[in-house]
C-alpha positions as CSV (number, residue, x, y, z in Angstrom):
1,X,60.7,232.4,116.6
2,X,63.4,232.7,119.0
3,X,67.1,233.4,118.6
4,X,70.5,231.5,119.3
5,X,74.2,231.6,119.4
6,X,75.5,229.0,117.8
7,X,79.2,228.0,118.6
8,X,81.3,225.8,116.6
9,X,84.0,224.6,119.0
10,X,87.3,223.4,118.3
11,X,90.8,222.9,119.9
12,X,93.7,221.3,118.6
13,X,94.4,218.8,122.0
14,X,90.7,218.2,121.2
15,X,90.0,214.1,120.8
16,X,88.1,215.4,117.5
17,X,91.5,216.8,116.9
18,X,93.7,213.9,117.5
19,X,91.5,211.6,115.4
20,X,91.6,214.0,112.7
21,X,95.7,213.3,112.8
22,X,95.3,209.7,112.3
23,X,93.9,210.0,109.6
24,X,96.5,209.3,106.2
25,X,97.1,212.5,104.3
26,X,94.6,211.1,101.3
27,X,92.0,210.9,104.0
28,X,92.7,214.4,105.0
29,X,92.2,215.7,101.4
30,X,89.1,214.1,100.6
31,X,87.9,215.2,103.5
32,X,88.8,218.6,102.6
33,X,87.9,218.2,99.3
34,X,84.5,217.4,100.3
35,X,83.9,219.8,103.3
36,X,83.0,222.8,100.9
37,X,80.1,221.6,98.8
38,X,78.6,219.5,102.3
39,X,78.7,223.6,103.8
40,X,76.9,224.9,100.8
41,X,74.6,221.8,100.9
42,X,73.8,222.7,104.9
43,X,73.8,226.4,104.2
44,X,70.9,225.9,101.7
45,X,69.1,224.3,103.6
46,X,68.5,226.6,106.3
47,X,69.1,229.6,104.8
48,X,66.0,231.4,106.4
49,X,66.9,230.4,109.7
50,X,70.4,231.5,109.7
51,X,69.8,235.5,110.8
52,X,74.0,236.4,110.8
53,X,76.8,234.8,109.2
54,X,79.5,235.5,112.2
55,X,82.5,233.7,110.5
56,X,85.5,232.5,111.8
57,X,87.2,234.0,115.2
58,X,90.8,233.6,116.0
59,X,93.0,231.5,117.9
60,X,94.1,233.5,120.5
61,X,91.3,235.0,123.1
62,X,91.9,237.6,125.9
63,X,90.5,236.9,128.8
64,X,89.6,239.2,131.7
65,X,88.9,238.7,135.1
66,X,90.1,239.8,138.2
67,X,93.4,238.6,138.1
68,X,94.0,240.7,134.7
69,X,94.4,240.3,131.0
70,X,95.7,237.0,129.3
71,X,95.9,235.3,126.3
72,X,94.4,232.1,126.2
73,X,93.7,229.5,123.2
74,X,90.1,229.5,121.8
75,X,87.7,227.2,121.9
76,X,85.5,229.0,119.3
77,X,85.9,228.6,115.7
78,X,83.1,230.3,114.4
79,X,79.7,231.2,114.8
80,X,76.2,231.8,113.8
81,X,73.1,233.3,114.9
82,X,70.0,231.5,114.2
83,X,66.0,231.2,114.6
84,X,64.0,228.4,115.6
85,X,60.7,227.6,117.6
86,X,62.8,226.3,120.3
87,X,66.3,225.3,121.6
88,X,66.0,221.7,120.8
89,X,64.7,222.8,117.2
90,X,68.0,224.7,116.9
91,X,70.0,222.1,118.2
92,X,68.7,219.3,115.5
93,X,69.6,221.7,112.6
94,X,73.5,220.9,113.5
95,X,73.0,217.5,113.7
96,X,75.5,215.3,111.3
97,X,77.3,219.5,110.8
98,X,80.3,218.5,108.4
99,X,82.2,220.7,111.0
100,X,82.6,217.6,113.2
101,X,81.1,215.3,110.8
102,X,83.9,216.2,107.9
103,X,86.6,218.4,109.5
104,X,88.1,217.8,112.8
105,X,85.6,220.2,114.5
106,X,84.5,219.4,118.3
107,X,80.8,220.4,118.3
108,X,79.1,223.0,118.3
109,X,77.1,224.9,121.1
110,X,73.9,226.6,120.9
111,X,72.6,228.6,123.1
112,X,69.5,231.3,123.4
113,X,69.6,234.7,123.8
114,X,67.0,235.3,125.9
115,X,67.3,239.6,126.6
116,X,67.2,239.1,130.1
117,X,70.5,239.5,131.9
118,X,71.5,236.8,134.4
119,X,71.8,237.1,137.9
């Protein structure tokens, strides 16, 4: 088995974002409503794959590079890490993820750690 990050992205100028503001307020709720037992439902079901629960990150990121140290909004909401056979295996266990499917999530990103450092 090999291991991934898994991302969940999200950003409030996001289209995912915008739509989720159309939406009327009853909409909204349901939605809400809903969210929690579709999470457990998906938790459940791959329980064995998911190694570490990394739970939710904050809104604000430092970044550093060579100009300094900012704040700049995140793009991460939360994340996972996670075993599969592959990378597309690991990509189809988020398909239809109520993060984008329910809430106004963006995606999410997966990506393996490999233990070699790039170049």
């Amino acid at each position: 088995m090999k291991t991934f990050l898994a991302i969940f992205t999200c950003a409030e100028n996001s289209e995912a974002h915008e739509a989720w503001k159309k939406l009327s307020k009853e909409e909204q709720k349901r939605r809400l409503d809903q969210g929690p037992a579709l999470l457990a439902e998906w938790s459940a079901k791959y329980q064995t794959q998911v190694l570490y629960d990394g739970g939710h990150l904050g809104e604000v990121t430092k970044q550093v590079d060579n100009k300094g140290i900012r704040d700049i909004p995140s793009q991460m909401g939360t994340f996972l890490v996670v075993q599969a056979n592959s990378h597309e295996e690991a990509a189809k266990m988020f398909v239809g993820h109520p993060h984008f499917a329910v809430f106004p999530g963006n995606g999410v990103e997966i990506i393996e750690q490999t233990g070699i450092p790039r170049v």
